[in-house]
ZAKOLLUM-774432 format. One record per residue: x, y, z of N, C-alpha, C in turn. Coordinates in steps of 0.02 Angstrom, whole numbers, plus 50000, padded with zeros to 5 digits. Example, Ala and Ser with C-alpha at 12.3 -4.5 7.8 and 13.67 -1.06 7.14 Angstrom:
<rs>
506604971650390506154977550390506604983550390
506424988850354506844994750357506455000250394
</rs>
This chain:
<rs>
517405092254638517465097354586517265104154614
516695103954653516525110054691516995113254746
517345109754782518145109754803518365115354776
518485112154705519205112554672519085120754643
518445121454605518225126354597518385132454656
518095131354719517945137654771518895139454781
519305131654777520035133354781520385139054734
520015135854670520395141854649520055150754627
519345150054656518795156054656519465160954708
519595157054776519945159754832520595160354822
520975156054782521585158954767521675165654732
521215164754677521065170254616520935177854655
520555175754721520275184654745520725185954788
521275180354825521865182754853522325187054822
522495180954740523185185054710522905193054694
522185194854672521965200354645522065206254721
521715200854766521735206154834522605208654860
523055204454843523745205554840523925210654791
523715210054725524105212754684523635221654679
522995222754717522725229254711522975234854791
523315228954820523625231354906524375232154877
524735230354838525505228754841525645234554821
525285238854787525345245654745524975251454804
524805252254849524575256854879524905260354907
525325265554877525785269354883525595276454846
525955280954894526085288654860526575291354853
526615296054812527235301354844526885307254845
527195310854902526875316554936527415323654933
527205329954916527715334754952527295342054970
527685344754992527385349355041527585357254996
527185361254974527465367054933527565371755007
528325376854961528455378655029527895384455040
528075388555120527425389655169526845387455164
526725379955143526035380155156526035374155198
525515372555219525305367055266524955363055277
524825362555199524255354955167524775351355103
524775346655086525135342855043524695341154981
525205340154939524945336954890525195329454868
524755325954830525155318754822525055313954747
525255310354726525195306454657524885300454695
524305296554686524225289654699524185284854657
524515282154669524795277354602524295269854580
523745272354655523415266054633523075268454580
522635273654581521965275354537522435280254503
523145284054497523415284854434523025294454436
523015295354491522525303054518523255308354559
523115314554546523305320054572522845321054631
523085321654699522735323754743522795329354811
522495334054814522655337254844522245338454934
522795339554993522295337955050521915343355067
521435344255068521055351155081521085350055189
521105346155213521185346755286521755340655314
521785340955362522475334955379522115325355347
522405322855315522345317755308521875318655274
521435321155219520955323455207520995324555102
520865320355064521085321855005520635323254955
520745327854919520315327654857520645327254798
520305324254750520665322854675520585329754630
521185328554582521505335454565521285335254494
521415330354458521555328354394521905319554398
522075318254326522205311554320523245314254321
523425308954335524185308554302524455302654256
524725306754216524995301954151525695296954176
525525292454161526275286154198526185281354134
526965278454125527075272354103527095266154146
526655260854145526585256054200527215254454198
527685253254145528345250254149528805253254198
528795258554190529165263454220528855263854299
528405259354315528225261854403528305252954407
528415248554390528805242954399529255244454484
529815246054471530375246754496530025250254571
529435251654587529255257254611528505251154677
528295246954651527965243054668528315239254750
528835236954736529315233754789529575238854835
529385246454829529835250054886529265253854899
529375254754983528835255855017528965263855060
529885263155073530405268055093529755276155060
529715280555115529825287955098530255292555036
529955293054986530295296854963530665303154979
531165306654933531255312554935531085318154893
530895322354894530645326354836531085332554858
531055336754799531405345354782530905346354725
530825353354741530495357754700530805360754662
530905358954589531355362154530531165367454515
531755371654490531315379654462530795377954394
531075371954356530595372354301529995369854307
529585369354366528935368854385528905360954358
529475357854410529315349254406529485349054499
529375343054518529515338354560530105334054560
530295332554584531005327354577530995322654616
531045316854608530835310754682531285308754688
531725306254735532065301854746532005296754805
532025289954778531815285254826532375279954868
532145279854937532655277154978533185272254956
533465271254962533825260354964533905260454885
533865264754839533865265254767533945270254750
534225270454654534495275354621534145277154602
533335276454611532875278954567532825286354576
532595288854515532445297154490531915296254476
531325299554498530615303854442530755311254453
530285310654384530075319154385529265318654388
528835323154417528355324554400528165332054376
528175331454326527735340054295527125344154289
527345345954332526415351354353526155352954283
526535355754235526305357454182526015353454146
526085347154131525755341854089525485337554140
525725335854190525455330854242525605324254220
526485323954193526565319654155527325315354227
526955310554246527535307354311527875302454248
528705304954258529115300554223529865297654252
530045292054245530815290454267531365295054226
531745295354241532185298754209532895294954229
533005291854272533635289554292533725280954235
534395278254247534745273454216534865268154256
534615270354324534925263454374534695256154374
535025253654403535095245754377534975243854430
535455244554492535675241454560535165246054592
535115242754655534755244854714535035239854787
534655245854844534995240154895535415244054936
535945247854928536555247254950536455253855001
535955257854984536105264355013535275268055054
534985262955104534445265755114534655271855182
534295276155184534365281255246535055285955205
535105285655146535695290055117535445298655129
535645301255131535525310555138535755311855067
535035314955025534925318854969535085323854994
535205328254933535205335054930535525338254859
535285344854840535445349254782535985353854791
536635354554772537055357554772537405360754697
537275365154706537385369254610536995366554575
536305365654600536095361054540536175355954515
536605354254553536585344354547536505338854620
536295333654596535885330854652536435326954686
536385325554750536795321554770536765316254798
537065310854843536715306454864537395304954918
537365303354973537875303355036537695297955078
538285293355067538065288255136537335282055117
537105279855190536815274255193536825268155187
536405262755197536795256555223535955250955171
536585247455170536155239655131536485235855120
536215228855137536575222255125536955220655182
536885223755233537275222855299537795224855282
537895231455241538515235755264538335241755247
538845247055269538675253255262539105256155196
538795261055168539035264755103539345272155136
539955269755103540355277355132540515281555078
540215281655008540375286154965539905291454961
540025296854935539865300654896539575301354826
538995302754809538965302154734538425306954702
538365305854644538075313154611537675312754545
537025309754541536675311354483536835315954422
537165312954382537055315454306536755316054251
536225320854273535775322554242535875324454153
536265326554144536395329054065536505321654011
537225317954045537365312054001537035305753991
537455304454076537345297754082536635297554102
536495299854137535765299254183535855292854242
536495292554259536495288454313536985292854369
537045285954416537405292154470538255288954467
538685295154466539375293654475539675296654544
540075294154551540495293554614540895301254621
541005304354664541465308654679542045308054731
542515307154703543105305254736543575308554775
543535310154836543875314354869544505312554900
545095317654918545725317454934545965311354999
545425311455045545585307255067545095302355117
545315300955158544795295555200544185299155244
543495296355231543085300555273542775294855326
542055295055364541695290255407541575284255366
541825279255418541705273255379541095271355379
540445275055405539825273555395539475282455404
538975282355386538495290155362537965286955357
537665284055419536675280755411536495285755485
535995287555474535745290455539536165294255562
535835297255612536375303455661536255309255623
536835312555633536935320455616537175319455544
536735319155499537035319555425536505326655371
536985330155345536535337855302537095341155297
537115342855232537345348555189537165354755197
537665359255217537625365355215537795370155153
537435373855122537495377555076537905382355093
537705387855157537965392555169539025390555175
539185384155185539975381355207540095377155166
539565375655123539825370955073540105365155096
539855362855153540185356355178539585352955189
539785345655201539285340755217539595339055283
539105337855332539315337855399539075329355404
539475326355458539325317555477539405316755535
539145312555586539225309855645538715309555680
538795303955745538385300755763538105294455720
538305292655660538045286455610537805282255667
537715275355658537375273155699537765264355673
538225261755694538795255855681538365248355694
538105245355638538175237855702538345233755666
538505227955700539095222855711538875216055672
538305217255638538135210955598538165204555610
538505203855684538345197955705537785192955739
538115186555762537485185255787537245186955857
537625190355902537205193855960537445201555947
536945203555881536995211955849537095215255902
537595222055893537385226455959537755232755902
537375237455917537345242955885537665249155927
538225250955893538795258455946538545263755888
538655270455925538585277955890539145277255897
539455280555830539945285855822539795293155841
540455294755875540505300355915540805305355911
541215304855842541705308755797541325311855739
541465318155733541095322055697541685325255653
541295324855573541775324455519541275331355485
541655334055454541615340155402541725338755333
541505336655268541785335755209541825342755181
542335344855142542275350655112542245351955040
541845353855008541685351354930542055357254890
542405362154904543035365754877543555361854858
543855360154927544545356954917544375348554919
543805344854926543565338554908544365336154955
544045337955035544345333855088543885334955158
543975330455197543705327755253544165330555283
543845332455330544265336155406543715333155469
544235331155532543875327155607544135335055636
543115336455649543215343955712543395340455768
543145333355786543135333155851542655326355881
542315326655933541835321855961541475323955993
540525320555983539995322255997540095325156068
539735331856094539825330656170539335325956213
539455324256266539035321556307538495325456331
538475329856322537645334156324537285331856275
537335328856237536765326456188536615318856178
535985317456194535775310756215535895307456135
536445305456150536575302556053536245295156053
536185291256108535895282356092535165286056112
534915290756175534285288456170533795292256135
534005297156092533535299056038533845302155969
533455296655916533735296555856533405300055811
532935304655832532605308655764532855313055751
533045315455712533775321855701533525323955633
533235330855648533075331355566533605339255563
533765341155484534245344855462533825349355426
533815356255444533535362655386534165366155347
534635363055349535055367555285535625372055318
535415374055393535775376455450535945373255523
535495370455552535485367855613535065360255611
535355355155663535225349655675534605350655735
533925347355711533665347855791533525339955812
533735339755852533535330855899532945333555942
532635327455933531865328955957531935324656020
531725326156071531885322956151531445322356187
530585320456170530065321556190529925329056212
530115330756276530015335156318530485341656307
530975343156269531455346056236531645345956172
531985349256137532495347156068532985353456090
533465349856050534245352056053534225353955966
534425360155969534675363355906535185366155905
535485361955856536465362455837536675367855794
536965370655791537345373255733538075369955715
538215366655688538665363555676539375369955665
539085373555609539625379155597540025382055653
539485384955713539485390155752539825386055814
539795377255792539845372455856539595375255925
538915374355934538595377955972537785371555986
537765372156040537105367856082536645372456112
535975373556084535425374756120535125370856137
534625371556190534235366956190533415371356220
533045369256184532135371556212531665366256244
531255369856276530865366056315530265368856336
529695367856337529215371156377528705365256382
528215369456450527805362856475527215361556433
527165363256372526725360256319526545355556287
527325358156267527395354756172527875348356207
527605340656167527825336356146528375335956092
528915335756063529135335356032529505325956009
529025324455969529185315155955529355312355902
529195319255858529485319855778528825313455733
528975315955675528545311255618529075304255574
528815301955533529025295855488529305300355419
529195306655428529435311055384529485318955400
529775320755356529685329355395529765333455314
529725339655331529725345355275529865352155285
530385353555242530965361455281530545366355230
530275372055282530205379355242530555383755246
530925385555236531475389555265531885387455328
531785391255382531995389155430531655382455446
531085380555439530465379055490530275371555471
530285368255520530275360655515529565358055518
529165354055465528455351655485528535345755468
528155342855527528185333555494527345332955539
527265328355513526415324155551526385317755578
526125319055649526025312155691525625306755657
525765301455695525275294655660525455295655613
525875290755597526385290255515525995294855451
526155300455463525855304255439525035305755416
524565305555439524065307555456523835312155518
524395314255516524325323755571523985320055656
524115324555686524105331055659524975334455657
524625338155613525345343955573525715346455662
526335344655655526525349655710527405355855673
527385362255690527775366455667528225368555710
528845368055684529605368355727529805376155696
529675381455723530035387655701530695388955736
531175385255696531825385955717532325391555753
532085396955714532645402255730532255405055793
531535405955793531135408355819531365404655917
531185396755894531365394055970532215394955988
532565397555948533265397655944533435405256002
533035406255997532935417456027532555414256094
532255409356117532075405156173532255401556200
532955397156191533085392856203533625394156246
533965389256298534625390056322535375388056302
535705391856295536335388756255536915382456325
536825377256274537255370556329538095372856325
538335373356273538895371756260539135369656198
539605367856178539995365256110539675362156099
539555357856016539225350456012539705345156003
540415349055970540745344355983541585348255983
541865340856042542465344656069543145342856038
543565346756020544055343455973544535339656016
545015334055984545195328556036545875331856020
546315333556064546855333756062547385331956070
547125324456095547655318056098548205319556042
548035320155967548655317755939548845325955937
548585330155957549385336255957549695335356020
549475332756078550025333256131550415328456124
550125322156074550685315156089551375320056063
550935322155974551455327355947551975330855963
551735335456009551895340656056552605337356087
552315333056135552845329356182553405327256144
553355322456079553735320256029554425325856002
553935331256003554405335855944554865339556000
554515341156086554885342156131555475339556155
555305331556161555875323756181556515326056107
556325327256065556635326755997557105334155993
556815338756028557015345456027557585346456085
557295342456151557865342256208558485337656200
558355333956168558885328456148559385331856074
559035334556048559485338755992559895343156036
559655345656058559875353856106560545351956166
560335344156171560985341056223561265338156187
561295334856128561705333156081562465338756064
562025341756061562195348856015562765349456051
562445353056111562935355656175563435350756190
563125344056189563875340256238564285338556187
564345337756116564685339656072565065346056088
564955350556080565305356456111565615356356139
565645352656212565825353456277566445346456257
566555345156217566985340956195567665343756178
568295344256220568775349456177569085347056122
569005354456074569315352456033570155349556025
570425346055986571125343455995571485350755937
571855356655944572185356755912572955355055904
573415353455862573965349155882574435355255865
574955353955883575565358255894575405363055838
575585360855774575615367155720574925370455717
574535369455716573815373055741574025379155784
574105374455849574185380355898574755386055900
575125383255845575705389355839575425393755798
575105391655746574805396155703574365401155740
573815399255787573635403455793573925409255856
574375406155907574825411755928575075414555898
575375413355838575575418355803575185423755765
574495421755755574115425855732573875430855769
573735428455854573515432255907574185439055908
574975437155897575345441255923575385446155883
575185444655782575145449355753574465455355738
574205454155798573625456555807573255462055761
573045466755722572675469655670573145468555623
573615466255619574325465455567574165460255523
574415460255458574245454055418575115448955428
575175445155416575555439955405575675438255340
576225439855300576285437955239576495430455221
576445428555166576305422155164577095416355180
577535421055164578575418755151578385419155227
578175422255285578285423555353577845416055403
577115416755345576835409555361576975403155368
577295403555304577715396955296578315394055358
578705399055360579155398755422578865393755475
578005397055498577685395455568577435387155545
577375387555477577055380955485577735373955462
578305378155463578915374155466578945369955399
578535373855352578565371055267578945376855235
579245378755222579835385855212580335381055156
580515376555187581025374155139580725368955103
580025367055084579775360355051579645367254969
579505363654948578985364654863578535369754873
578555374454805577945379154835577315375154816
577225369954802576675366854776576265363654843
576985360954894576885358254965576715364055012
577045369255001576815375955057576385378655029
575775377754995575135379754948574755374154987
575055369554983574565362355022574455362755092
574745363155119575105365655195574555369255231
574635376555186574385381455222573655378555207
573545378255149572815376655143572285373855191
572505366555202572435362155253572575362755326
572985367255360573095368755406572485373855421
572615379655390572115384655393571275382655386
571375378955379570415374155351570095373255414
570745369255445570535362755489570475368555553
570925373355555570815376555625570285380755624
570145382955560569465387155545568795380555577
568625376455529568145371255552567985370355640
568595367755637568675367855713568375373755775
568595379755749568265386155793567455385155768
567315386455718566745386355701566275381955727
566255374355721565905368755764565855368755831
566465369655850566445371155952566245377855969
566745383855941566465388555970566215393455928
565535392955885565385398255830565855402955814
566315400955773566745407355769566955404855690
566465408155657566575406155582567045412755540
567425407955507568055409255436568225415155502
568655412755562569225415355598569895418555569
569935414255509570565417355474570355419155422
570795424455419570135428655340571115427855295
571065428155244571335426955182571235434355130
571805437455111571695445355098572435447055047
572235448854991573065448954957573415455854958
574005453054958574445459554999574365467054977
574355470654995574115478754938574855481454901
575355478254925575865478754871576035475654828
575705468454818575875464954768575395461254768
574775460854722574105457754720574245448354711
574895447754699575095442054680574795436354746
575245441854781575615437654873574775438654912
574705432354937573915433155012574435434355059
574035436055115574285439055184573565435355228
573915434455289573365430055322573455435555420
572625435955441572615439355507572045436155529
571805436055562571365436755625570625441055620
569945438355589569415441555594569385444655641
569275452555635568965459355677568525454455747
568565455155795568225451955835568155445055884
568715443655841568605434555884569225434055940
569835438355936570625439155958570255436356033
569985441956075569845438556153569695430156163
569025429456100568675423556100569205418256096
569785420556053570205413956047570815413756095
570945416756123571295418456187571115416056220
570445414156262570045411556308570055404156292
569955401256214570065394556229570875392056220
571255395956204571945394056222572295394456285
</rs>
């Protein structure tokens, strides 16, 4: 019995010692220029603020619904936070649709979102665009999420899909992923691909994609260059302008816009990046030892006026305009000899043709009245219905004929007599007399 007792004394201070550890979580954010944080701890339900690195003091209490931090217990993922103008917080948490707000003014932490599902989208790239939140990419369940989508804050309070014109990266986890305000595009590449099988092996993508949220289409600039160590260093953080990859002993700062490679270095500074980071403007801060500092500060533009410029970041492939190119050339020379050896084909005209038009050559600026025509085309004594047919058809075919072989369009011009508007008279267009001489 004394057993049975201590069994379950020790089960009892496990499940309690489990269930007071399973919750030891914060969320943290950084107000901009400053360089101490503040945080919610959800164990003791406290506002806390760090007066030195790693270093906290309690602020006040915060108001929570236990129900509502449920959902919040099982994820361990880094949040995201933005600083709203209406003096709240906004969280958003990895691998999930979850939304909080926290409000400085009441100190009241609340859910605000509708989501159901989770899972599908951890390492997704947040961000605020017109004031609405977005959510891009990331991977769960052993596949990757290639949509786009967008918190609706007013209605639904969940997130809907934005559907663009056409096909973008079939994966957006890691790598070069951030929204630019100033281009209004969301930039992708480098994701990071693997193969879900059973001897996993993981490829970068090397194609770098532009989404454009105007015309809601994807455009390929090109491919990563080989100046940038894309497998052996993956910390890539985004300020709103430029990509910096952290390279121990260097970082490379991109401008995607400008497609342009710097890179800095000096014999100091370590650069190894944090488990999180935080944009002040330009200026990148994150803290070593999974965040417990020390604080280290990336002044972007600043090392940007220091740094050496590499080259492009990425180079556009021009495989499919030369296949193009060549295609429309093969297609263009073969028309162009078509054309010609057609040409070079003589034409057949048959006896009455060719009388017609000697006779037209001999009446040279002279018109030919139509009783004189008839004669040449040896229809004089048929029907005037048949010498109407005659001429018609005769005169067509030798016109066509000049025209197809030797550009020499409506050769016979058609003109009614100036003494009797009744009667046509037929001559020889101003200009062609030599031209048709030469092929007779």
């Amino acid at each position: 019995m004394t057993q049975l007792v201590r069994n379950i004394i020790l089960f009892t201070c496990i499940c309690l010692s489990l269930t007071s550890h399973a919750f030891d979580y914060y969320m943290d954010w950084l107000p901009a220029h400053a360089t101490l944080r503040y945080r919610i701890n959800f164990s003791t339900h406290k506002l806390e603020k760090e007066i030195s690195t790693d270093q906290w003091e309690i602020q006040g209490d915060v108001i929570m619904d236990e129900q509502e931090l449920m959902p919040l217990s099982a994820k361990s993922a880094h949040p995201d936070f933005f600083i709203l103008p209406n003096q709240k917080i906004r969280f958003t948490i990895q691998g999930t649709g979850l939304v909080y707000d926290f409000d400085l003014r009441t100190s009241v932490f609340k859910r605000i979102d509708r989501t159901i599902h989770s899972g599908y989208n951890f390492s997704a790239t947040h961000f605020y665009r017109n004031d609405v939140l977005y959510s891009v990419g990331g991977e769960g369940f052993w596949n990757y999420n290639k949509h786009i989508t967008y918190f609706d804050d007013k209605t639904t309070k969940e997130w809907e899909i934005l559907r663009p014109k056409n096909k973008g990266p079939e994966m957006m986890s890691d790598g070069f992923q951030g929204y630019s305000k100033q281009d209004d595009a969301f930039y992708s590449g480098g994701s990071n691909n693997k193969n879900y099988l059973e001897d996993e092996k993981i490829e970068y993508s090397k194609v770098f994609q532009r989404f454009n949220f105007k015309n809601k289409t994807w455009e390929v600039l090109g491919n990563i260059s080989d100046k940038i160590p894309l497998v052996e260093h993956r910390i890539i953080y985004w300020n709103g302008t430029h990509f910096v990859q952290m390279a121990r002993d260097r970082i490379y700062i991109i401008d995607p816009m400008k497609n342009e490679i710097h890179q800095y270095k000096d014999n100091g500074t370590y650069f190894e990046g944090g488990s999180s980071y935080y944009i002040s403007d330009d200026t990148i801060k994150y803290f070593h030892y999974a965040d417990r500092g020390p604080l280290q500060i990336i002044p972007v533009n600043s090392l940007l006026k220091k740094s050496t410029y590499l080259g492009k970041f990425y180079q556009v492939d021009y495989t499919k305009y030369f296949l193009g190119g060549i295609i429309a050339c093969i297609t263009l020379v073969l028309g162009v000899w078509i054309y010609h050896k057609k040409r070079k084909i003589e034409p057949t005209f048959d006896p009455l043709e060719r009388k017609l038009l000697q006779a037209l050559l001999a009446a040279g600026e002279n018109y030919i009245p139509t009783n004189e025509l008839n004669d040449i085309l040896d229809c004089g004594t048929k029907s005037q219905e048949n010498q109407r047919r005659i001429r018609f058809m005769t005169i067509k075919q030798v016109n066509e004929k000049l025209a197809f072989y030797y550009n020499i369009n409506n050769a016979i011009e058609r003109t009614a007599s100036t003494e009797d508007k009744r009667l046509i008279t037929y001559r020889l267009k101003k200009g062609v007399r030599e031209k048709i001489k030469a092929i007779l």
